[in-house]
ROKOL-707565 format. One record per residue (C-alpha): residue number from 0; residue in one letter; x, y negated, z negated. Coordinates in steps of 0.02 Angstrom, whole numbers. Each point is the difference from the previous one (the first is absolute). Last residue first. Layout:
! ROKOL-707565
{resi=NUM resn=A xx=X yy=Y zz=Z};
...
//
This chain:
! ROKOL-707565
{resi=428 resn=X xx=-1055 yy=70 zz=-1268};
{resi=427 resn=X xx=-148 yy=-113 zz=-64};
{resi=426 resn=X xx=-73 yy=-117 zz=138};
{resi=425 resn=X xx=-34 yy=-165 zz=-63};
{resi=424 resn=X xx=-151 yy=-52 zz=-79};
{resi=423 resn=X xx=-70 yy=-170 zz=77};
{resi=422 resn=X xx=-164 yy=-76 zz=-54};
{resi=421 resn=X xx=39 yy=-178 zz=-17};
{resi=420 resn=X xx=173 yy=26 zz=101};
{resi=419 resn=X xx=-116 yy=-6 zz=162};
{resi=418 resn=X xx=-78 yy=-163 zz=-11};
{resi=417 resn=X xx=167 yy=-70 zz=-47};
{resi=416 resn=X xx=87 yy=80 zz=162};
{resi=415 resn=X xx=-131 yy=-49 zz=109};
{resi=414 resn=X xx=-9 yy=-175 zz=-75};
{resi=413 resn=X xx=177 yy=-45 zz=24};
{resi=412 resn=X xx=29 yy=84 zz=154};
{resi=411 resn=X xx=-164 yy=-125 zz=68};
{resi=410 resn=X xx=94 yy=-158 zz=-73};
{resi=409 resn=X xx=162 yy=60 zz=78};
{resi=408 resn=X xx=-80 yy=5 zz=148};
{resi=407 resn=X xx=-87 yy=-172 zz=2};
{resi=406 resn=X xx=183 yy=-52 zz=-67};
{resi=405 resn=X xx=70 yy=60 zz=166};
{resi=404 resn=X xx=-110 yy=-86 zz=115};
{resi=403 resn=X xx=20 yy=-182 zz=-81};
{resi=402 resn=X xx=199 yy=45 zz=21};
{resi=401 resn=X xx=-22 yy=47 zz=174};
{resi=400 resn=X xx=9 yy=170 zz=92};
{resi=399 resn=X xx=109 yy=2 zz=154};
{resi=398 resn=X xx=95 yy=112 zz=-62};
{resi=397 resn=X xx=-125 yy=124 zz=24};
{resi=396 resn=X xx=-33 yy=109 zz=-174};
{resi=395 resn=X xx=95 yy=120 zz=-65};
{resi=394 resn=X xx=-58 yy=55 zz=-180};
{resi=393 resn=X xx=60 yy=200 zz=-37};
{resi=392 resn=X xx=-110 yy=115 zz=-148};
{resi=391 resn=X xx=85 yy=102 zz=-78};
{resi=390 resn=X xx=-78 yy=138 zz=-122};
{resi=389 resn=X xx=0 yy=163 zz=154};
{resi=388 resn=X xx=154 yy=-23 zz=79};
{resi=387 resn=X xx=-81 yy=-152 zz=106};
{resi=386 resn=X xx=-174 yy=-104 zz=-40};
{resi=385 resn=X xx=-81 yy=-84 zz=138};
{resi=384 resn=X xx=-39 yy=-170 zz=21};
{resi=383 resn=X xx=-149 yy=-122 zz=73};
{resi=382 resn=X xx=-70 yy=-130 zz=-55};
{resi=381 resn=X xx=-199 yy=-73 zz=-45};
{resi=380 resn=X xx=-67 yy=46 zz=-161};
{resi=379 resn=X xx=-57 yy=167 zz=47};
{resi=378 resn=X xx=177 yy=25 zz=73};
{resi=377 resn=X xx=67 yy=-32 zz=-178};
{resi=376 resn=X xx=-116 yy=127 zz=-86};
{resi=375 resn=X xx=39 yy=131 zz=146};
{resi=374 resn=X xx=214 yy=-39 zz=-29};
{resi=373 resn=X xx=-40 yy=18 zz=-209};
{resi=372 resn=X xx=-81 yy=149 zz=35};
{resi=371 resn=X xx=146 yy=80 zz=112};
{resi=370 resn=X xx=136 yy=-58 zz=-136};
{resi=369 resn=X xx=-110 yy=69 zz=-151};
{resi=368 resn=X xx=-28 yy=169 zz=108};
{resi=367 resn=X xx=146 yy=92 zz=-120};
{resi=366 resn=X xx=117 yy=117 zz=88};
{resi=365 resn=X xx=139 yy=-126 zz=-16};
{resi=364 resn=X xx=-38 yy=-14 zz=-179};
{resi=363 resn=X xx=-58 yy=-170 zz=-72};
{resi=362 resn=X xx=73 yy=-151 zz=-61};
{resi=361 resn=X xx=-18 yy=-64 zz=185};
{resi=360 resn=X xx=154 yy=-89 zz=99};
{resi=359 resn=X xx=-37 yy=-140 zz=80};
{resi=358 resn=X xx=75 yy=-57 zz=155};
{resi=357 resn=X xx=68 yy=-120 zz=119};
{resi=356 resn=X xx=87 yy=-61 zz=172};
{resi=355 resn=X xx=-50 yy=-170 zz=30};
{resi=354 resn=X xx=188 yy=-58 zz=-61};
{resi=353 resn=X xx=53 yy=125 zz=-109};
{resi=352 resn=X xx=-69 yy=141 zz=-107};
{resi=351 resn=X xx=-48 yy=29 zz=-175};
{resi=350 resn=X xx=-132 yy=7 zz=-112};
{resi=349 resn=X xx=1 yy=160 zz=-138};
{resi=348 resn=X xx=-105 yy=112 zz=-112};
{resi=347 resn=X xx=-184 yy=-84 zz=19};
{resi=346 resn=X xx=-142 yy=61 zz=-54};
{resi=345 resn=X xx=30 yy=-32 zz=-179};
{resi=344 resn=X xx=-3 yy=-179 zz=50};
{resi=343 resn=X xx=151 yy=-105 zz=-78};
{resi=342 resn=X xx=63 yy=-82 zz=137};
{resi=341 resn=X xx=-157 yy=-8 zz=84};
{resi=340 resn=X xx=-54 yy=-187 zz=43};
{resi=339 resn=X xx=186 yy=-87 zz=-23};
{resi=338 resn=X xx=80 yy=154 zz=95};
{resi=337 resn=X xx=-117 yy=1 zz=135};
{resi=336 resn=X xx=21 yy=-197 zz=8};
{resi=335 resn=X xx=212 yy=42 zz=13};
{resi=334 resn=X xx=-10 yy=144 zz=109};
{resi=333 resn=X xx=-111 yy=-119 zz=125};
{resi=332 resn=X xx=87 yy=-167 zz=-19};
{resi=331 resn=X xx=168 yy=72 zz=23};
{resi=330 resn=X xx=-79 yy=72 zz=151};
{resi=329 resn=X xx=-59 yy=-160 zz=69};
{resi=328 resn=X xx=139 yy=-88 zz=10};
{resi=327 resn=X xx=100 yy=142 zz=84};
{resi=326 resn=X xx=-136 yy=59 zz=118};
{resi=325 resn=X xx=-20 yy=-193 zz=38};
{resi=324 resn=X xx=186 yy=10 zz=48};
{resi=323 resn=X xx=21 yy=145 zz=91};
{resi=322 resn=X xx=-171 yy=-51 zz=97};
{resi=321 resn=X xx=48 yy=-174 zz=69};
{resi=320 resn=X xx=-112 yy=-19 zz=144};
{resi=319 resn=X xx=134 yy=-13 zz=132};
{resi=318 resn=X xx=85 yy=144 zz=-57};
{resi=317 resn=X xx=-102 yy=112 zz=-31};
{resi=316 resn=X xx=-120 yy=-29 zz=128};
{resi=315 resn=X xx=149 yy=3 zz=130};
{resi=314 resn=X xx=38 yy=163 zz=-48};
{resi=313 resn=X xx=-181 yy=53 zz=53};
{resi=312 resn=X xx=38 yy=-79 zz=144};
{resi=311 resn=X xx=149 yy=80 zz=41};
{resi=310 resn=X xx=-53 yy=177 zz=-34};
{resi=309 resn=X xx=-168 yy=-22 zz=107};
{resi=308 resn=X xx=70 yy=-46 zz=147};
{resi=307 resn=X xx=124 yy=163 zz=-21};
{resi=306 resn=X xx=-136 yy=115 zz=-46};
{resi=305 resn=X xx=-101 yy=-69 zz=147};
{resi=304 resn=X xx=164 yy=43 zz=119};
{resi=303 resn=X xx=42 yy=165 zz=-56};
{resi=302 resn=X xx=157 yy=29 zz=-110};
{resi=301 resn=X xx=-35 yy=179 zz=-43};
{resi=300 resn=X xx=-181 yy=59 zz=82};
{resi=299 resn=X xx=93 yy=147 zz=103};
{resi=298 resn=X xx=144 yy=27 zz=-147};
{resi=297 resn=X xx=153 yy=22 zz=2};
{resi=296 resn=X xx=177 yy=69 zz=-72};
{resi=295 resn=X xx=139 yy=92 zz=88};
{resi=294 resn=X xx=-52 yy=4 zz=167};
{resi=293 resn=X xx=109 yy=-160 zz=22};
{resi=292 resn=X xx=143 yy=-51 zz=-124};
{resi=291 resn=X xx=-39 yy=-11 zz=-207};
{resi=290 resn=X xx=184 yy=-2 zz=-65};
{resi=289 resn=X xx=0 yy=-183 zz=48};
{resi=288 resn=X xx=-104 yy=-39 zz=-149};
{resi=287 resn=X xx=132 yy=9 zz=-122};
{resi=286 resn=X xx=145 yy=-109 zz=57};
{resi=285 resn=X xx=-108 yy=-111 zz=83};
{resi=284 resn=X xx=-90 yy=-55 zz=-136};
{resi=283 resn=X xx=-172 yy=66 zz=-72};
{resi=282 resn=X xx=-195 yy=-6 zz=7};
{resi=281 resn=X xx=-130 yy=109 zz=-7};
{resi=280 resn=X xx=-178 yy=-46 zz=57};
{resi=279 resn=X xx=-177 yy=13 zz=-2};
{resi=278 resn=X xx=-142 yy=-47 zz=88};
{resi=277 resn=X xx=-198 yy=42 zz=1};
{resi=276 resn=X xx=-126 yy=-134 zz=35};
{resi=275 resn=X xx=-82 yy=-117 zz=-82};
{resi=274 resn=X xx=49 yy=18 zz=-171};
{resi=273 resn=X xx=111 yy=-161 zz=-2};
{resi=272 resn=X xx=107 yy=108 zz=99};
{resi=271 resn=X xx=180 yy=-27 zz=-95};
{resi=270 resn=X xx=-142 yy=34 zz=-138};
{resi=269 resn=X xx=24 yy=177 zz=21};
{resi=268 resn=X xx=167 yy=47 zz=45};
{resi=267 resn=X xx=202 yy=-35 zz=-40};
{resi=266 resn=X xx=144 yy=116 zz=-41};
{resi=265 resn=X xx=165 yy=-67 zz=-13};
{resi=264 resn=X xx=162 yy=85 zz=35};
{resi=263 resn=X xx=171 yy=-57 zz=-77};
{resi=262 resn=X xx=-104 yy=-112 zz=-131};
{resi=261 resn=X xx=30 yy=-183 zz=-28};
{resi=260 resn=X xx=45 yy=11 zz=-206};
{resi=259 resn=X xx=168 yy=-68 zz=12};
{resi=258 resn=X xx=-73 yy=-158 zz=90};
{resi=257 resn=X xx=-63 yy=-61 zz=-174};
{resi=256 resn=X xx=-189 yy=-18 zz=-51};
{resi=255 resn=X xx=-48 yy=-162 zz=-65};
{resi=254 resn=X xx=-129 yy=-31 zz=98};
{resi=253 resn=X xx=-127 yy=-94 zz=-71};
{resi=252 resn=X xx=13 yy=-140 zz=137};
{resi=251 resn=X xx=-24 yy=93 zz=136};
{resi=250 resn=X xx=74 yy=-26 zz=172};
{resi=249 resn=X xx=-18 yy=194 zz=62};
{resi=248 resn=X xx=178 yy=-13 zz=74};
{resi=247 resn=X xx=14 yy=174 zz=-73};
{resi=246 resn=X xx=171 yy=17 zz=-72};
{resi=245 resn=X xx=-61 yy=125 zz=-151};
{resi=244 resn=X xx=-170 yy=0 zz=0};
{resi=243 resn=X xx=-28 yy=163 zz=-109};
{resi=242 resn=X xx=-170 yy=-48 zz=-43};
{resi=241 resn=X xx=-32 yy=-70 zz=170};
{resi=240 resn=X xx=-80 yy=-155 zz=80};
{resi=239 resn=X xx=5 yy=-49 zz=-206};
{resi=238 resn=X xx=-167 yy=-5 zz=-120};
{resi=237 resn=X xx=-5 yy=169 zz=-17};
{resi=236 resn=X xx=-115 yy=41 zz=162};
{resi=235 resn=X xx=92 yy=-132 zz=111};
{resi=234 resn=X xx=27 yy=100 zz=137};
{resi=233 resn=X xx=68 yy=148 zz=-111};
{resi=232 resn=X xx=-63 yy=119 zz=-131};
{resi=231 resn=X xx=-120 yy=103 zz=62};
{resi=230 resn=X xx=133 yy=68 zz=168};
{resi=229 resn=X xx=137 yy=-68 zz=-72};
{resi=228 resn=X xx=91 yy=183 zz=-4};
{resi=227 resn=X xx=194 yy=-69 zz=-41};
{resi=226 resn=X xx=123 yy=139 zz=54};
{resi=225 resn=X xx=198 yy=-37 zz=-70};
{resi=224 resn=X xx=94 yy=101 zz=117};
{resi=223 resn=X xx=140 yy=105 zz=-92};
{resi=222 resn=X xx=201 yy=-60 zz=5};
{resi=221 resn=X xx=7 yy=46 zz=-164};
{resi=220 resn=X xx=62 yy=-169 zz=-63};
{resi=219 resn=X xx=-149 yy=-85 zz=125};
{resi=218 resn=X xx=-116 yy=114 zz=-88};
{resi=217 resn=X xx=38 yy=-36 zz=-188};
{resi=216 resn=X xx=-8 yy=-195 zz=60};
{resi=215 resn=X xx=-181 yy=14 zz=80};
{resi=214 resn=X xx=-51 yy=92 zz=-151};
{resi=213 resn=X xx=71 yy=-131 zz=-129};
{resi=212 resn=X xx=-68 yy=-152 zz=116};
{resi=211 resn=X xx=-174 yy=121 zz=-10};
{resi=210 resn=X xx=7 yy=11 zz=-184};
{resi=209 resn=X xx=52 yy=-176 zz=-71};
{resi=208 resn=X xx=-151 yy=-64 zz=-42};
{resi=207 resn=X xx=-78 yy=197 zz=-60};
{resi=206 resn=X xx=-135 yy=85 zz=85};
{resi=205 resn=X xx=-169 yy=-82 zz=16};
{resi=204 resn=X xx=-116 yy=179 zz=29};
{resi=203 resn=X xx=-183 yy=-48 zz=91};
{resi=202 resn=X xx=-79 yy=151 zz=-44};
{resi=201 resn=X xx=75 yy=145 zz=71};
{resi=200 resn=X xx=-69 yy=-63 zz=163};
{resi=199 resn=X xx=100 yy=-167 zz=-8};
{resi=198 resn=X xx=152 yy=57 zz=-28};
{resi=197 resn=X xx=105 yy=-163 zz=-9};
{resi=196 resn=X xx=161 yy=-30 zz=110};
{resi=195 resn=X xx=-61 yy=180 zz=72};
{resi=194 resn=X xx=153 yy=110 zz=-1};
{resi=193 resn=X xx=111 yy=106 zz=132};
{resi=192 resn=X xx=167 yy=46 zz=-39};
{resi=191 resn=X xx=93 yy=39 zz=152};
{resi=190 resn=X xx=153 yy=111 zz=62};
{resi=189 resn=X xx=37 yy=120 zz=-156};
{resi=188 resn=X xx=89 yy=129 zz=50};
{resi=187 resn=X xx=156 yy=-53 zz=-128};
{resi=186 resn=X xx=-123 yy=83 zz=-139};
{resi=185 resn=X xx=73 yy=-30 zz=-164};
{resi=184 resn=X xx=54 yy=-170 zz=29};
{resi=183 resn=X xx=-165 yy=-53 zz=59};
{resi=182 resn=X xx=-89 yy=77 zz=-104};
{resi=181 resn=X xx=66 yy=-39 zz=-159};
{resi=180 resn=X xx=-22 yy=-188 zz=55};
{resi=179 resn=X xx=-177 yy=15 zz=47};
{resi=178 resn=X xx=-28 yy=73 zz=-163};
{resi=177 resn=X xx=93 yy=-156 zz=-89};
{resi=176 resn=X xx=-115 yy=-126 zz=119};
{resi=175 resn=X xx=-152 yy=88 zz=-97};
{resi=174 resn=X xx=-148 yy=-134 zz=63};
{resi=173 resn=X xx=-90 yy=163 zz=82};
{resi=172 resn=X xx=47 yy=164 zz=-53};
{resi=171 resn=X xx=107 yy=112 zz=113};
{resi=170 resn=X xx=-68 yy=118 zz=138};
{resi=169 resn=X xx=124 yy=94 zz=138};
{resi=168 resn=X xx=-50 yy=6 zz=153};
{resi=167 resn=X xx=63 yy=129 zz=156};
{resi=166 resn=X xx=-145 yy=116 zz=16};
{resi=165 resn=X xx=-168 yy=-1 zz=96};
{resi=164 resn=X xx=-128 yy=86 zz=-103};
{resi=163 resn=X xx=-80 yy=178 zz=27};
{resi=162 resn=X xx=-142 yy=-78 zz=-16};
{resi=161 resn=X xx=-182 yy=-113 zz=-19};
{resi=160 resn=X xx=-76 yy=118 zz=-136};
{resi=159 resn=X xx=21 yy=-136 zz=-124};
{resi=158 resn=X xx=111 yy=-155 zz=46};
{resi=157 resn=X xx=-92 yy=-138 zz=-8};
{resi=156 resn=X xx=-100 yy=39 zz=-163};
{resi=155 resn=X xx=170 yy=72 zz=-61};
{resi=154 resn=X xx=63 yy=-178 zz=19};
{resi=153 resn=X xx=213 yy=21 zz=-27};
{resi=152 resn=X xx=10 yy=-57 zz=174};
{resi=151 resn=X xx=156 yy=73 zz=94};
{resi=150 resn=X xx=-98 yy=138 zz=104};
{resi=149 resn=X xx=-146 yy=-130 zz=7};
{resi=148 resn=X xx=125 yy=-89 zz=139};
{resi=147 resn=X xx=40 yy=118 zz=98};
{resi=146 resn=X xx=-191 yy=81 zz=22};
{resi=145 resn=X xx=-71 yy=-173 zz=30};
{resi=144 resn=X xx=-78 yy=-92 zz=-139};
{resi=143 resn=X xx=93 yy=-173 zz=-16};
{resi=142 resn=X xx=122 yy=-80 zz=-125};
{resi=141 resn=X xx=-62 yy=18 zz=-170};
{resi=140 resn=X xx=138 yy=17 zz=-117};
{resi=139 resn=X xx=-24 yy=62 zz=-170};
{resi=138 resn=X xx=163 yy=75 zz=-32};
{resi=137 resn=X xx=123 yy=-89 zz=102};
{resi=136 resn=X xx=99 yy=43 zz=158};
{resi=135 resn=X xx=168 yy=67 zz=75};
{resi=134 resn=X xx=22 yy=54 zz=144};
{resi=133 resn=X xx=130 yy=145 zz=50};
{resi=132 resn=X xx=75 yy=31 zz=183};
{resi=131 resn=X xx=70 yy=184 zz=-6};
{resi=130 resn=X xx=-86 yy=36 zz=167};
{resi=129 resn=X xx=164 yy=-26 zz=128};
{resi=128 resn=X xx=157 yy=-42 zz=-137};
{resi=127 resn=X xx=5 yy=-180 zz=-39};
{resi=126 resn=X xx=112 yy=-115 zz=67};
{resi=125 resn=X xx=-44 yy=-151 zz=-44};
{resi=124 resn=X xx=-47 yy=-79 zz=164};
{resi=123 resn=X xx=-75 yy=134 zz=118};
{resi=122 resn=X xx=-73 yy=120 zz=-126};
{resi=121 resn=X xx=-49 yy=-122 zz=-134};
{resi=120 resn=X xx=-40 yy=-124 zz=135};
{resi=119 resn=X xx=-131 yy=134 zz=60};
{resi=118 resn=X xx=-64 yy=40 zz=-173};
{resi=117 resn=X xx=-50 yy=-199 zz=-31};
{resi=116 resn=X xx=-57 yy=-23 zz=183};
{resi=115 resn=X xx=-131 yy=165 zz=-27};
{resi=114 resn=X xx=-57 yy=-62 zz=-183};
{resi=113 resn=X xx=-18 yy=-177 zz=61};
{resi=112 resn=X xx=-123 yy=75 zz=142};
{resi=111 resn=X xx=-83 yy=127 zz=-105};
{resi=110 resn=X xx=-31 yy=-174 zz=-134};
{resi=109 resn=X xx=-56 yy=-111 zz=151};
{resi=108 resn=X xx=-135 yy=168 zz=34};
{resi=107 resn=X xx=-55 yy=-7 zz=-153};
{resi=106 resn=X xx=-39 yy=-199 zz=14};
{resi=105 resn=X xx=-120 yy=11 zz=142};
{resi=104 resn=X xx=68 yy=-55 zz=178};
{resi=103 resn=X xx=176 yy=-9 zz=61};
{resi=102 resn=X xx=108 yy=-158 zz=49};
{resi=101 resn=X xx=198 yy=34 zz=-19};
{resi=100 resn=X xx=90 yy=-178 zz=-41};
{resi=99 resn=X xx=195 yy=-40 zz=17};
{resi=98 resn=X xx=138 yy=-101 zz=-76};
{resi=97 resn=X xx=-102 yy=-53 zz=-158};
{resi=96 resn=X xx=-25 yy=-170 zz=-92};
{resi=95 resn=X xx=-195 yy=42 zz=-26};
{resi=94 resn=X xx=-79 yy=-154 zz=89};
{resi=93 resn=X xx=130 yy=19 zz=156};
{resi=92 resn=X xx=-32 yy=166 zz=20};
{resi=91 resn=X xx=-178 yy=-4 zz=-3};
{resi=90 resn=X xx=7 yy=-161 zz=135};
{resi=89 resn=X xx=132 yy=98 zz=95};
{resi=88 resn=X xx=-105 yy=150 zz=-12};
{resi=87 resn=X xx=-151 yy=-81 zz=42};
{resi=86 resn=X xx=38 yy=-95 zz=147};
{resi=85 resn=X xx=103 yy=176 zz=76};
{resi=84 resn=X xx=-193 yy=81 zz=-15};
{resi=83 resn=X xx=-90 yy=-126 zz=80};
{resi=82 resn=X xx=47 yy=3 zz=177};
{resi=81 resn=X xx=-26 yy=185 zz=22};
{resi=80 resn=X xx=166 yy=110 zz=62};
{resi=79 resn=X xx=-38 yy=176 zz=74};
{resi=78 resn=X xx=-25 yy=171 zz=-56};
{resi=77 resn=X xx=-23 yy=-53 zz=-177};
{resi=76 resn=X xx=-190 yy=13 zz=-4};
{resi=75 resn=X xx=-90 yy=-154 zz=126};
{resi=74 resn=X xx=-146 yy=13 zz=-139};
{resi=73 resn=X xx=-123 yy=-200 zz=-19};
{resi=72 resn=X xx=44 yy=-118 zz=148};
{resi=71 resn=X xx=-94 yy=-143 zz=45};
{resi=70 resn=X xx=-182 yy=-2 zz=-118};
{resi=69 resn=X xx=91 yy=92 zz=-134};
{resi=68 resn=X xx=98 yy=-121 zz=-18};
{resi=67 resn=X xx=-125 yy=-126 zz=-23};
{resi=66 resn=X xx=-101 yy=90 zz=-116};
{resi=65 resn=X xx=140 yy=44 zz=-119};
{resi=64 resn=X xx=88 yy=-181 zz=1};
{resi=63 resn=X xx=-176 yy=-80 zz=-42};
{resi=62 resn=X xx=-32 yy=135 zz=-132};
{resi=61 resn=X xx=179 yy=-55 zz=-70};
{resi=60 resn=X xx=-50 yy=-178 zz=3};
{resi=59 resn=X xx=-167 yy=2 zz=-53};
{resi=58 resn=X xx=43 yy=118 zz=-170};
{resi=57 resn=X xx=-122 yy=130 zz=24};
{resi=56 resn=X xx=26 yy=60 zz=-213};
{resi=55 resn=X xx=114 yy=-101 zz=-78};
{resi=54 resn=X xx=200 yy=-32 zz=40};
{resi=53 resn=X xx=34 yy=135 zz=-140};
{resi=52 resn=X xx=-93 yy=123 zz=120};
{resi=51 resn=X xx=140 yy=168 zz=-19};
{resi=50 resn=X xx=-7 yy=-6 zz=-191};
{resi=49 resn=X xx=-76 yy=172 zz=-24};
{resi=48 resn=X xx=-167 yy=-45 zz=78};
{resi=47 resn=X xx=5 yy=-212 zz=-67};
{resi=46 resn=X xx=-27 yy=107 zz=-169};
{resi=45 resn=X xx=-92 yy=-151 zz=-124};
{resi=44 resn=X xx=-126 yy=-34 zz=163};
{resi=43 resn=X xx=-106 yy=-111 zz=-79};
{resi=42 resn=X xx=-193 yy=30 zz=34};
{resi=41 resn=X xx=-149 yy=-63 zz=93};
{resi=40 resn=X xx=-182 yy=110 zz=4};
{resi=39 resn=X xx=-51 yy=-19 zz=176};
{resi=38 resn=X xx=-96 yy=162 zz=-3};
{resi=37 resn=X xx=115 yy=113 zz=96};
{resi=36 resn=X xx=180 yy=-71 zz=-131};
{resi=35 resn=X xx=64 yy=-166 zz=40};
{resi=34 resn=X xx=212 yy=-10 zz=-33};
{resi=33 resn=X xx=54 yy=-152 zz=-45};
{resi=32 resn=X xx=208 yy=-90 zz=-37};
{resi=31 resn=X xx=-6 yy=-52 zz=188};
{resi=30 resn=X xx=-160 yy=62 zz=111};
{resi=29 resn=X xx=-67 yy=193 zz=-14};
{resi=28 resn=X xx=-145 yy=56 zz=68};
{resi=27 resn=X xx=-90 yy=172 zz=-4};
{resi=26 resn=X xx=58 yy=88 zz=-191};
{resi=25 resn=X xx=-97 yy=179 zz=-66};
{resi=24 resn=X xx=21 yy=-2 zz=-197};
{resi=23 resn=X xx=-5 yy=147 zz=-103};
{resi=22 resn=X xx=226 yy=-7 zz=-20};
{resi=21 resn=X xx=73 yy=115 zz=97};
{resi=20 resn=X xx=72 yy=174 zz=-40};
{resi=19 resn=X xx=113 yy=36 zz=158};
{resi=18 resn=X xx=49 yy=133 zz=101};
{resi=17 resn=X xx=-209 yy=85 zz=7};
{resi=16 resn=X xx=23 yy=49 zz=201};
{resi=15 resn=X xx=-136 yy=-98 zz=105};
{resi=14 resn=X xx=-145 yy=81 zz=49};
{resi=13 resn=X xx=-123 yy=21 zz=-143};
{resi=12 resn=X xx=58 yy=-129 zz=-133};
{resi=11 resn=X xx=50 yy=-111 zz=140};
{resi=10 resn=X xx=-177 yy=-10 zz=27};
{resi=9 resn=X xx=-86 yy=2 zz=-143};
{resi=8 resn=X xx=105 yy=-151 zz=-74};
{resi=7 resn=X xx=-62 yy=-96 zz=175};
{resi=6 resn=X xx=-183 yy=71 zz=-39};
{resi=5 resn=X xx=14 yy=-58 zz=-167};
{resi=4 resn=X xx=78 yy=-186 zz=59};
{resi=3 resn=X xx=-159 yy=-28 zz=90};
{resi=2 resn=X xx=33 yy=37 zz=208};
{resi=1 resn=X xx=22 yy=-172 zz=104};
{resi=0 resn=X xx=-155 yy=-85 zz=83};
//
């Protein structure tokens, strides 16, 4: 008999380091769009962890790949060839529309890898003087939590008693195309611009139509690496294989993205695994990854051969079952049903998002508990989500979710949210 979900609280209470804030629930199973908590109870999964398991929770196929792998070769490390790893990267490669693939493991350490390529080619290709390399990046950003990377996050939470702080990033705000612009011909250091196609963990931020073709053209004037982190947002997350897409051969029929937008260097992890096991990856063309050459860059679990199983057939899901699409279809039917039900809720400040990527914005200050309350009154009812910045709360559920299985949820947003409003006072200040 398993421990009770207090003694499993209890537990990482006492021995495990207090990193997160989770939601009072203690989950044991977990099978497509559900989650079952220590005493059976069933919910939605409305955060699919972060976006990495949009092919549902122990898809069949990707567990299938994992065990069987793992069964006939599981860690050979880069010291020699595997017979899996050179499958992958042409399939990857081939998917994407890019010259060459770099397999690492959790998405932090794809963003230290595009980081290290981007300065590299600065030095080696365009010409920049040894340690001069700058990066841009955007206000907001959330693109990992290692010491480089919270040195250019504007999250004080994140950054807090964590330095000194890695230099060489500059900070602009997000959807501002005319910032990027003054930086780049202020600052002829520049080598990359880095940006999340939506920022998911500020929120779930839409920029502009036009702002990543606008981006992606300000960079390829200024001879600067256009950086696409797809690490939330792609695999089919926002209703496309990738939100930047560009000349992806991702055969989807809502995408209407134009080649001009294919980043220089793309950064891919999460749901590339299906949530089954940890891969990530950067890809680029020749011209930019060749400045990575051996001893340069690795990584002992880096390309291994379950990780490598497990990245094509997760893939495969995505493809073969459709997912872009039905995150298309039925995120337009999501936003739009939320809107319909509480479009006029003094709860609610904004909708927005794109594709199965959403959130509501609370009427309330970010230091208010309305967000968290509302997140406990939904899981009572049966899903699961979890507010961000304080009075956001982010919807991404498996894209394998169905239409009938949506409006259930949107029913039981609906009536948390109404219940709530009835005695609701926001937070003054």
């Amino acid at each position: 008999m398993g421990i009770s979900a207090s003694e499993a609280i209890a537990l990482e209470n006492q021995y495990g380091a207090h990193n997160y804030h989770p939601l009072p629930v203690v989950l044991a199973k977990g099978e497509g769009v559900h989650v079952w908590d220590t005493e059976g109870k069933r919910y939605f999964d409305f955060l699919s962890a972060y976006s990495a398991v949009n092919q549902g929770h122990c898809h069949p196929k990707i567990v299938e790949a994992l065990v069987e792998q793992s069964k006939t070769l599981s860690l050979t490390s880069r010291a020699f060839y595997n017979n899996k790893l050179g499958e992958t990267e042409q399939y990857m490669a081939q998917t994407f529309g890019f010259d060459k693939v770099l397999l690492m493991n959790s998405g932090a350490e794809a963003v230290e890898t595009a980081l290290k390529i981007a300065r590299r080619w600065g030095y080696e290709k365009k010409g920049i003087s040894q340690d001069d390399a700058i990066i841009v990046v955007c206000e907001q950003n959330f693109h990992g939590r290692t010491t480089t990377i919270i040195s250019f996050s504007s999250d004080q939470g994140a950054r807090k008693g964590f330095g000194p702080f890695t230099s060489g990033f500059v900070q602009i705000p997000y959807n501002d195309t005319h910032a990027l612009e003054e930086v780049l011909k202020s600052r002829p250091n520049v080598i990359g611009f880095l940006v999340e196609p939506i920022q998911g963990e500020a929120g779930v931020h839409v920029p502009d139509e036009a702002y990543l073709s606008a981006c992606k053209s300000l960079c390829k004037t200024h001879n600067v690496l256009f950086i696409a982190d797809e690490i939330q947002t792609g695999i089919a997350r926002t209703g496309k294989l990738l939100a930047t897409c560009g000349s992806c051969n991702c055969s989807d029929s809502h995408c209407s993205a134009t080649p001009e937008v294919k980043p220089d260097v793309l950064i891919l992890g999460k749901a590339i695994s299906g949530g089954a096991y940890p891969v990530s990856a950067v890809l680029a063309d020749d011209a930019i990854m060749e400045v990575i050459t051996p001893g340069s860059h690795g990584s002992t679990y880096g390309g291994n051969p379950v990780a490598s199983a497990v990245a094509i057939a997760a893939l495969e899901v995505v493809k073969n079952e459709k997912l872009a699409e039905n995150a298309f279809r039925l995120g337009e039917h999501f936003r739009k049903s939320l809107n319909e039900a509480l479009g006029t809720s003094k709860l609610v400040k904004q909708i927005r998002g794109k594709g199965l990527l959403n959130a509501i914005v609370i009427a309330d200050h970010p230091e208010s508990e309305t967000a968290w309350n509302l997140c406990v009154s939904m899981m009572d009812r049966g899903l699961l989500a979890k507010p961000t910045h304080g009075n956001i709360i982010r919807f991404a559920p498996p894209l394998v979710i169905t239409k009938e299985e949506i409006d259930s949820c949107i029913q039981i947003i609906v009536d948390a949210f109404t219940s709530y409003e009835t005695d609701w006072a926001p937070l003054e200040g």
